[in-house]
C-alpha positions in Angstrom: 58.4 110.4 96.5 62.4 110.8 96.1 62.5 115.1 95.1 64.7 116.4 92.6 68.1 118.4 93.1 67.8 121.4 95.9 69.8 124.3 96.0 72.3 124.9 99.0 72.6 128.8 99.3 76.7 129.4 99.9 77.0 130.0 103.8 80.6 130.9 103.0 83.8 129.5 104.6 83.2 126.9 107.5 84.8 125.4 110.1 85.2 122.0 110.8 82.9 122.4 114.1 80.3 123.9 111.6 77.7 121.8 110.7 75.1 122.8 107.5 71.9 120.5 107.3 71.3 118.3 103.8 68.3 117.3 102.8 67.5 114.2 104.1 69.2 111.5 102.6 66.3 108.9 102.3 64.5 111.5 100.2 67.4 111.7 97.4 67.3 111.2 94.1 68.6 107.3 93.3 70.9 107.6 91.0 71.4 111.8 89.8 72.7 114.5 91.8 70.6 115.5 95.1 71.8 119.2 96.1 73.8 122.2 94.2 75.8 124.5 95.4 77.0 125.3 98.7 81.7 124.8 99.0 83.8 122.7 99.7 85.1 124.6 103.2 86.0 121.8 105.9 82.5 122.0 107.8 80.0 121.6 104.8 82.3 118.8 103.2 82.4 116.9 107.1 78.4 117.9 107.1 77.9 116.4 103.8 80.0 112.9 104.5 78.2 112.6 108.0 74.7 112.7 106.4 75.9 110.4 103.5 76.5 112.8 100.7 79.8 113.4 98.7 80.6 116.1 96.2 81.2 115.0 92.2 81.2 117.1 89.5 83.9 118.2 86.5 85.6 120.9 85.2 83.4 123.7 85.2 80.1 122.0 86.1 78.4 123.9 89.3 79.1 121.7 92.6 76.9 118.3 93.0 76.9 116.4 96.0 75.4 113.0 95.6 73.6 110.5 98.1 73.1 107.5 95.9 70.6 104.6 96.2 72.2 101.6 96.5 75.1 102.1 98.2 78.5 100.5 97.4 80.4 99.4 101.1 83.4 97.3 102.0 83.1 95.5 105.2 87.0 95.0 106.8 86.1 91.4 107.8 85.5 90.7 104.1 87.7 92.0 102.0 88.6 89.2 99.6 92.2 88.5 98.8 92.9 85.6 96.2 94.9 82.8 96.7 97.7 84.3 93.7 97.3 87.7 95.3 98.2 86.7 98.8 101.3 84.8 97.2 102.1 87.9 96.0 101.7 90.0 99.1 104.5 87.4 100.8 107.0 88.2 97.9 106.3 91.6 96.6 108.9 94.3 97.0 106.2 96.9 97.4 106.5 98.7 101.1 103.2 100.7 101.8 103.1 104.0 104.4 100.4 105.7 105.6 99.9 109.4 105.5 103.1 109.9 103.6 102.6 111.6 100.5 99.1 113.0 100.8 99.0 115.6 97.7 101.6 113.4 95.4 98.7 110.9 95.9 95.7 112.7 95.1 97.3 114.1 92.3 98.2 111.2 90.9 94.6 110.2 91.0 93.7 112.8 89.3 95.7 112.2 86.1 94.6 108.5 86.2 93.1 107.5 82.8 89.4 105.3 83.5 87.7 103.6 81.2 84.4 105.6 79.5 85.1 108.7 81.5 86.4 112.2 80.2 88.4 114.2 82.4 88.4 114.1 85.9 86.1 115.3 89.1 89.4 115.8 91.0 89.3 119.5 90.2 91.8 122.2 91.2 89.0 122.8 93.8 88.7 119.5 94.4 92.7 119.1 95.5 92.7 122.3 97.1 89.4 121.3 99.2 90.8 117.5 100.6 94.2 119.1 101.3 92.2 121.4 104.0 90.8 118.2 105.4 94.3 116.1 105.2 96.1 119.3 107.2 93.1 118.8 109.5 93.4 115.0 110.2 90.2 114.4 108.7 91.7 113.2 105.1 94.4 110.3 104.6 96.2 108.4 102.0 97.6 105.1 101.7 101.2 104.8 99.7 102.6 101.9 98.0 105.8 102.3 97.4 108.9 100.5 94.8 112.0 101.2 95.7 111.7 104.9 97.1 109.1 105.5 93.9 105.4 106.3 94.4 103.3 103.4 92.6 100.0 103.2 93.6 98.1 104.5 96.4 94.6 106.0 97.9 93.4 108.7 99.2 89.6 109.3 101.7 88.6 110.8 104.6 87.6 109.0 108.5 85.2 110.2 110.4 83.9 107.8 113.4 84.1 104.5 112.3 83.8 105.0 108.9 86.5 105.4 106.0 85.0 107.1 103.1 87.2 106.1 99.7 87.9 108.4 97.3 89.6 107.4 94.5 92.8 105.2 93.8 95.3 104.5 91.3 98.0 102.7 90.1 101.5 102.5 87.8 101.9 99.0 88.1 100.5 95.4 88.6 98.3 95.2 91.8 99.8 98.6 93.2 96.5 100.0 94.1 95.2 96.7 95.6 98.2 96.6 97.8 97.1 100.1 99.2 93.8 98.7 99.8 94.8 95.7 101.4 97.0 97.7 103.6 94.3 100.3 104.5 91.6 97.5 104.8 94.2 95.7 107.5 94.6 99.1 109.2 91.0 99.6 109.7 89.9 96.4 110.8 92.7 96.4 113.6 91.5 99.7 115.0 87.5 98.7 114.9 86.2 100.4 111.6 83.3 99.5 110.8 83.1 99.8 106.8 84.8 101.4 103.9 82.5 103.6 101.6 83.5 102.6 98.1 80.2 105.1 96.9 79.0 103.4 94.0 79.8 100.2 92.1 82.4 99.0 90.1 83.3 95.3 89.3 86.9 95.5 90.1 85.8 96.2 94.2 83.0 93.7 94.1 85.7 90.7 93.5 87.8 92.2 96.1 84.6 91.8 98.7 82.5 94.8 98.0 78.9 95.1 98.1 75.7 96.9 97.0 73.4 97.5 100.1 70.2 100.0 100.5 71.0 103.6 101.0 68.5 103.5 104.1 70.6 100.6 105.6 73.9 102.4 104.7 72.6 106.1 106.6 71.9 103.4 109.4 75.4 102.1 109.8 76.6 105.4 109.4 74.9 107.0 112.3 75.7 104.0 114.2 79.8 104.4 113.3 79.5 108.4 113.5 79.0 107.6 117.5 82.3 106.0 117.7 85.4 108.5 118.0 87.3 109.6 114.8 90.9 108.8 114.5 91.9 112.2 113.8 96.0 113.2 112.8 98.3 112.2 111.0 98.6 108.1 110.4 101.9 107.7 109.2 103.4 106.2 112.6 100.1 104.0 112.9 101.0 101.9 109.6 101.6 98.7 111.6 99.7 99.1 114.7 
């Protein structure tokens, strides 16, 4: 039996050598939130993404940190680009960096407008938190840019590898898919073994995305948390 939402007594600030236990991640509630409490200090939030849980909560709710069951991943190798879209990749002027504009980016996602959802989980807390991992070179971002002007992009964190998505957004036309397709292109050249997109949404599953069982996901996590992380700043890496 799957238990109910435990507490996580605050150990205070850690490092990011820290590590804090989670409950076990099989044992999670399915599709509500699995533990309370705790911070977002570097060494609980790496703690959390290495035992498959990520933090999501609004304005003024207590902190949640989710392990859902299914799982929503992104393998490199099949990532789905369209016929029109790849036409549009040869001719667009959109240039993409890496590493670039972390914050601009992350805010940006946070004032992104989604359908049927009020507000946003990207807190003050939230930007402050993923900032500490991006200074760390845990925490990266993928910019897509028109002429000098910031139009789209994406922001997540690597550990091993494993890229953990965040969140995205966009200003114009495929924007945010051209971040994606440039950060799905960076990953597969360096080895990575699958993008974390969390939970489903139909605009990722036509781009290649796929529901699989939280048990298999812990499984391929462990496996790509024995690889090294790719830790630093990425913005000289874009092409490589």
């Amino acid at each position: 039996m799957r238990g109910p939402c435990l507490f996580l007594p605050d150990p205070g600030y850690l490092s990011e050598d820290q590590f804090v236990s989670f409950p076990k991640g099989e044992r999670a509630p399915r599709n509500s939130p699995a533990v309370i409490g705790g911070n977002l200090s570097p060494g609980i939030l790496l703690s959390a993404y290495k035992q498959g849980y990520f933090p999501w909560f609004g304005e003024g709710d207590p902190l949640l940190w989710w392990n859902p069951d299914p799982r929503f991943i992104l393998y490199p190798e099949q990532f789905n680009i369209s016929k029109s879209f790849s036409r549009f990749l040869k001719k667009t002027e959109f240039t993409i960096t890496l590493d670039t504009a972390f914050l601009e980016v992350v805010l940006e996602c946070s004032r992104a407008e989604r359908p049927f959802q009020d507000g946003t989980w990207i807190t003050g807390e939230i930007i402050e938190a993923y900032q500490d991992l991006h200074n760390l070179g845990y925490a990266h971002s993928v910019e897509t840019w028109r002429g000098g002007v910031l139009v789209g992009g994406l922001y997540g964190v690597s550990l091993g590898s494993a890229f953990f998505g965040e969140s995205m957004f966009f200003k114009e036309t495929n924007a945010s898919k051209t971040a994606l397709s440039g950060l799905v292109g960076f990953l597969q050249r360096r080895g990575f073994s699958f993008v974390d997109c969390q939970v489903y949404t139909s605009h990722l599953e036509s781009l290649g995305a796929q529901e699989i069982d939280r048990s298999e996901f812990l499984t391929l996590l462990r496996k790509a948390l024995k690889e090294p992380t790719l830790k630093g700043s990425w913005k000289t890496l874009v092409n490589t």
